[in-house]
N, C-alpha and C positions, 0 to 999 in steps of 0.2 A: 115117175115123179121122184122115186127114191133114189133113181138114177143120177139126178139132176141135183138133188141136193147136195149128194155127195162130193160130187163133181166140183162145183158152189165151193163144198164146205176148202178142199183141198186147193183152189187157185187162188193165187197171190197177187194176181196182176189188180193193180192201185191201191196198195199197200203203200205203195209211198207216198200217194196224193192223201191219205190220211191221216198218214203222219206228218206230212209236214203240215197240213191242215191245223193239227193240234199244237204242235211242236210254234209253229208261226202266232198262234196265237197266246199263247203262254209269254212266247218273246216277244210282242207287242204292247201285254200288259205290263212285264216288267220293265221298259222301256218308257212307257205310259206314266208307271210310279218316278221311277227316273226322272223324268223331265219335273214333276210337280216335286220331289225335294228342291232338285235343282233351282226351280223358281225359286220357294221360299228363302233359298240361300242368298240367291242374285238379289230377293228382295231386303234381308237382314244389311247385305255389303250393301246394298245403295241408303239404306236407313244408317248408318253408321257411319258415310262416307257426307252425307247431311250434317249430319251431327258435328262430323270435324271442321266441316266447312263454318258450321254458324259459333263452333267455337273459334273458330279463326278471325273470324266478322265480328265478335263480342271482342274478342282484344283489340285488334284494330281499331272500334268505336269506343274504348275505354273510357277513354278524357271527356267524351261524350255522350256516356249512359243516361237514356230518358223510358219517359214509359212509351213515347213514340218512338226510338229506335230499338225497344226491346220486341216491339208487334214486330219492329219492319227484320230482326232477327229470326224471330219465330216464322214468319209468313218465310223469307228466305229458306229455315232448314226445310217448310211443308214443300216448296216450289223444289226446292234442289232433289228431293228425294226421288220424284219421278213416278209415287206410284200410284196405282189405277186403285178407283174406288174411293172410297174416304180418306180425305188427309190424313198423315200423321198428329196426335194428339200431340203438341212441343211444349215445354214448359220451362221456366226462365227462373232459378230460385239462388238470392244472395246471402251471403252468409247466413243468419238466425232464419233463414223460409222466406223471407221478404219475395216478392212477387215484383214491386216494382227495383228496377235496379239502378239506381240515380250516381250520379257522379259525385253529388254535392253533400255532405253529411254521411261520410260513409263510417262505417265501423268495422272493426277488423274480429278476424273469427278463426278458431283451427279446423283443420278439415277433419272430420270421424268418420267410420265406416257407417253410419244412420245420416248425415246430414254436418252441419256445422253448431260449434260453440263458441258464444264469444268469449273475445280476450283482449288484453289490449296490443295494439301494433307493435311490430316487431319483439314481440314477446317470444319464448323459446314455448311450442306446444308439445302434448306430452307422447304425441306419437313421429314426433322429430319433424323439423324444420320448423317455420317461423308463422306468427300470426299475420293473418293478411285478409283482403278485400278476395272472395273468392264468388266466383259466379258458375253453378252448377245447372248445364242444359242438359232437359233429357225430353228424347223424343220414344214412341212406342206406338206400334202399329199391327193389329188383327191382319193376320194373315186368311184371306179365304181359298180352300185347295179346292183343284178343279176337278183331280181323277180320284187321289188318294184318299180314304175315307177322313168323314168329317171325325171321328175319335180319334185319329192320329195325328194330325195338322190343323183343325179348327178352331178359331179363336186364340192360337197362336199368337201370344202380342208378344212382339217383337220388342226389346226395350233396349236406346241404346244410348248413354250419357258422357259427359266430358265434362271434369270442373276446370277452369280455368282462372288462373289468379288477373287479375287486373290491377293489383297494389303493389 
């Protein structure tokens, strides 16, 4: 028996089937992680690429800003986004927070790093250029990861905005 151990202890033959055994799965996990950034990235650019789109759709609709064609904005950047699971949350805010964004009675505002202030039109604001009708989209979306643990990528909300002047 002690013969045989020895024996045992000193051959190497499938040495290699158990390293690549180890070696293979090690590379599969990280490959594994790979793909779930990856998503998340693919999901941030299509969330963002929404975003420019329904800001391009709100200036196009300018001269025709209603609270009907500000849903049919919002419904557009959820549809253009493309992603699985719960819509993106969109939100549509003009100048002072206003919610609905109307064509008719508008008031003009400067743009600040929180939100906007108003002013009056064409007025010179104090972080440079001019006072105007501005319309701020932002969309944001919980990201769920598939491989990568939920403390590293979970509840991840994405958040991606565009102001755009219409005055």
């Amino acid at each position: 028996m002690r013969a045989f151990l020895q024996r045992l202890r000193r051959d190497e033959g499938g040495t290699a089937a158990i390293e690549f055994a180890l070696w293979s799965a090690l590379f599969f996990a990280v490959v594994l992680v790979a793909l779930d950034f990856g998503m998340y990235r693919l999901y941030q650019l299509r969330l963002a690429s929404a975003v420019e789109e329904g800001a391009i759709l709100s200036f196009n609709m300018r001269g025709t800003l209603s609270q009907d064609s500000g849903a049919t904005v919002r419904n557009y950047v959820r549809a253009s986004a493309g992603l699985p699971g719960t819509a993106p949350i969109v939100t549509m805010n003009c100048n002072v927070g206003t919610a609905n964004c109307v064509s008719v009675g508008r008031t003009c505002a400067c743009v600040r790093a929180t939100g906007f202030t108003a002013a009056p039109c064409a007025t010179a604001c104090p972080a440079g250029g001019t006072a105007g009708y501005y319309l701020k989209l932002t969309a944001s979306y919980i990201y769920t990861p598939v491989i990568v643990p939920n403390r590293w990528l979970s509840n991840r909300a994405m958040r991606e905005s565009a102001v755009v002047r219409l005055q």
